[in-house]
C-alpha positions as CSV (number, residue, x, y, z in Angstrom):
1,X,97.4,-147.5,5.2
2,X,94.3,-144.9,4.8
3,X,93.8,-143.0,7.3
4,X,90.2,-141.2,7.2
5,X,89.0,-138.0,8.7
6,X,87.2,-139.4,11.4
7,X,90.1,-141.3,12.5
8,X,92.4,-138.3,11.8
9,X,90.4,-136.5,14.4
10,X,91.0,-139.3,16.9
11,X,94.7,-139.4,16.1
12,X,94.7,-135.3,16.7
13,X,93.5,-135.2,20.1
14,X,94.4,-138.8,21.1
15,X,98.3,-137.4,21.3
16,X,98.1,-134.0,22.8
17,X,99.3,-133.3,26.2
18,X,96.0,-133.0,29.3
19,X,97.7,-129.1,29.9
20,X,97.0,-128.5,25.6
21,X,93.1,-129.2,26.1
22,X,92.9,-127.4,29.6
23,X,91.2,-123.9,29.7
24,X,91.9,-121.1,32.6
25,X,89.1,-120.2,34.5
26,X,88.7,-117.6,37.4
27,X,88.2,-119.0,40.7
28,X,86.6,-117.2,43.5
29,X,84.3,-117.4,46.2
30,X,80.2,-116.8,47.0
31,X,80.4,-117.9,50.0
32,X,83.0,-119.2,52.5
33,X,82.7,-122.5,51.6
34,X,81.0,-122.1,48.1
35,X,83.8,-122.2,45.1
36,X,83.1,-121.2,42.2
37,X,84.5,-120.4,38.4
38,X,83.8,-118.5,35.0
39,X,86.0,-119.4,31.6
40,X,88.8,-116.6,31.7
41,X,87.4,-115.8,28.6
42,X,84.3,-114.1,30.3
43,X,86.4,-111.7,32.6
44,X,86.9,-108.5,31.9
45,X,88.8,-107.4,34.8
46,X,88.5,-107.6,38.6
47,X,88.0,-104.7,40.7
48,X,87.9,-103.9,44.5
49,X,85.1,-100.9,44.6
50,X,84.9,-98.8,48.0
51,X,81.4,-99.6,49.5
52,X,79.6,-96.0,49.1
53,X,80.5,-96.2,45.1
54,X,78.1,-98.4,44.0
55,X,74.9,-96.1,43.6
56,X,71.7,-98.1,44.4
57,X,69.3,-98.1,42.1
58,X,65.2,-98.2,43.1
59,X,62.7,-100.7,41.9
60,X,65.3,-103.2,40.6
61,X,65.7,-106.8,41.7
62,X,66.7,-107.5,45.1
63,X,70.0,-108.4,43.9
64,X,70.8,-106.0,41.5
65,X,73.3,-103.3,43.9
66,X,73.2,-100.8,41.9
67,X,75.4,-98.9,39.3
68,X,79.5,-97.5,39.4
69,X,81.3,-95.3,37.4
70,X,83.5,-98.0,35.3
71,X,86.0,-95.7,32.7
72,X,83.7,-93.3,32.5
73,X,80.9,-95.6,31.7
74,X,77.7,-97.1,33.5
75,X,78.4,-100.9,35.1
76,X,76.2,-102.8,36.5
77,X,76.8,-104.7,39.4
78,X,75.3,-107.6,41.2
79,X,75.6,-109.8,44.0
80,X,76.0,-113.3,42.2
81,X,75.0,-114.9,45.7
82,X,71.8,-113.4,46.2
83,X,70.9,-114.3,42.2
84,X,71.6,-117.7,42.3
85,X,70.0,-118.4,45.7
86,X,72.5,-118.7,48.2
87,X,73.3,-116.0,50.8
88,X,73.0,-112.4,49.8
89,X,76.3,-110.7,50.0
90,X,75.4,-108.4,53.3
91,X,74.4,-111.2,55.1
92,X,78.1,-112.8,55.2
93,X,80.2,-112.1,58.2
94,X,83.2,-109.9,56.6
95,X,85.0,-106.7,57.7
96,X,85.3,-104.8,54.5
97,X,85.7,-101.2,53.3
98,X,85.0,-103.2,49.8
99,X,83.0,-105.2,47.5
100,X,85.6,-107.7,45.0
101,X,83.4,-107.6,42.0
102,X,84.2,-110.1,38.9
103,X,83.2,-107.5,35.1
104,X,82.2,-110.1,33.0
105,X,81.5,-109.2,28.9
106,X,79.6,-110.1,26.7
107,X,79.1,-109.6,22.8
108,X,75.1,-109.3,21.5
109,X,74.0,-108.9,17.9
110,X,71.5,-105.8,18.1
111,X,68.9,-105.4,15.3
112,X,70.1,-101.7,15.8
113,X,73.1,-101.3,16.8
114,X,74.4,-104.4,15.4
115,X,77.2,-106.5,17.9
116,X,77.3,-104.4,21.2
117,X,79.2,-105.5,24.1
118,X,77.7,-105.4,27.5
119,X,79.3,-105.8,31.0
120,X,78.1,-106.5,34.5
121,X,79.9,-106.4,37.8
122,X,79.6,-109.4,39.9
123,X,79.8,-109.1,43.6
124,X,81.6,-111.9,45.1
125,X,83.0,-112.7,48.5
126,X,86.5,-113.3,47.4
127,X,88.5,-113.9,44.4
128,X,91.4,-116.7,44.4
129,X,93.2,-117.2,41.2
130,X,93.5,-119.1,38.2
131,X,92.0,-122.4,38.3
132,X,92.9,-124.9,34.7
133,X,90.5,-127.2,34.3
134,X,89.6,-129.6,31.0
135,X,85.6,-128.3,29.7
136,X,85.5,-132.8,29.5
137,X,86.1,-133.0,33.2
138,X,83.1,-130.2,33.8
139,X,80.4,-133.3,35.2
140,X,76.6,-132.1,35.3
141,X,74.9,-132.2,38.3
142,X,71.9,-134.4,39.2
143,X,69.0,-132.5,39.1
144,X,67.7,-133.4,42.4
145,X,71.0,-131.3,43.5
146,X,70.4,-128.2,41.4
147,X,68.0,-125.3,42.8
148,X,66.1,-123.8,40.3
149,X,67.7,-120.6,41.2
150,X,71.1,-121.9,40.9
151,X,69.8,-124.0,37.7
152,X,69.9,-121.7,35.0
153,X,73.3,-120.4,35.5
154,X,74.8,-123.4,36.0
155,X,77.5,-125.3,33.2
156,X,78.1,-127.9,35.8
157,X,80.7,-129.0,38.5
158,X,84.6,-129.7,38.3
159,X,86.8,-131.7,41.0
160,X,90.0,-130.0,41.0
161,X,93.3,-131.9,41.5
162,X,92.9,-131.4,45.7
163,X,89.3,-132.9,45.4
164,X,87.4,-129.5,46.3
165,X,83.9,-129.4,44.1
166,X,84.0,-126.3,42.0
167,X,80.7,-125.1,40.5
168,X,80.6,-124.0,36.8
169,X,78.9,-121.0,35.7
170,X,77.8,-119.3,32.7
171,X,78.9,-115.9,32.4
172,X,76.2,-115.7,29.6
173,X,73.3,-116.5,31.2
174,X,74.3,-114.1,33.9
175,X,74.3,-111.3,31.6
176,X,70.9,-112.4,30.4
177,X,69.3,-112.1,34.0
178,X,69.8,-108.3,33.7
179,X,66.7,-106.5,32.5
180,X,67.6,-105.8,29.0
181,X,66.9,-102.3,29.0
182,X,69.6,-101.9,31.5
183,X,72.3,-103.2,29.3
184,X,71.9,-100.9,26.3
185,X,71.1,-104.0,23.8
């Protein structure tokens, strides 16, 4: 029997355990009822950030924050809410001394400085833990359920095993929403 490569491929993935094909992704929270995740892969490192840290900065975006003192180097942080168009971050109902903020990377070819990796701080409302999920059980929304501001940054939707809707995002497109001089690209 011959077995060719296109059938090979079928054989390779037709006997490998669901857990093998998952992915880790962060789950955490934009609003109280709004779930969300980014591929593990994105995420840096999360951080709790006293309030009066974050240094605003003027004539930005309305949901750029501002900037912290990550390592000794300039991050950018934003409220992920307000971006994508649901509820900007102090218009939640929290007691809080802190922001949770998600540091997402990501690598850039630079005609000048060749690859550069930038970050951005991500203001969220809480972060839960680990969700695994397989990328061929991310579904794409109808459009007619999609914002246009939510639209951009979204990969799609997963239904986790205790049926809760989790949206997708795109840690990329993200990181391209910042003004590109503020990224050093």
């Amino acid at each position: 029997m011959s077995i060719t490569q296109a059938n090979f491929s079928n054989l390779a993935t037709e006997n490998i355990p669901q857990k093998i094909k998952e992915k880790k992704f962060l789950k955490f929270h934009l609003e109280p009822e709004t779930k969300t995740m980014l591929p593990i892969l994105d995420v840096t490192e999360v951080l709790k950030i006293p309030l009066r840290k974050i240094v605003p900065i003027p004539k930005m975006p309305p949901w750029v924050m501002g900037v912290y003192n990550w390592r000794g180097e300039i991050l950018w942080t934003i409220d992920l809410g307000h971006l994508i168009g649901l509820y900007t971050w102090h218009q939640q109902q929290k007691n809080t001394t802190n922001y949770s903020v998600v540091v997402i990377s990501s690598e850039r070819k630079n005609h000048k400085k060749g690859t550069a990796t930038s970050s951005l701080g991500l203001i969220v409302t809480q972060v839960e833990d680990i969700e695994w999920c397989n990328p061929d059980l991310i579904h794409s929304p109808p459009n007619s359920a999609v914002t246009t501001k939510l639209a951009p940054f979204l990969e799609g939707y997963f239904i986790n095993p205790d049926e809760q809707m989790i949206l997708v995002l795109n840690g990329n497109a993200i990181i391209s929403a910042m003004p590109k001089n503020q990224l050093n690209f």
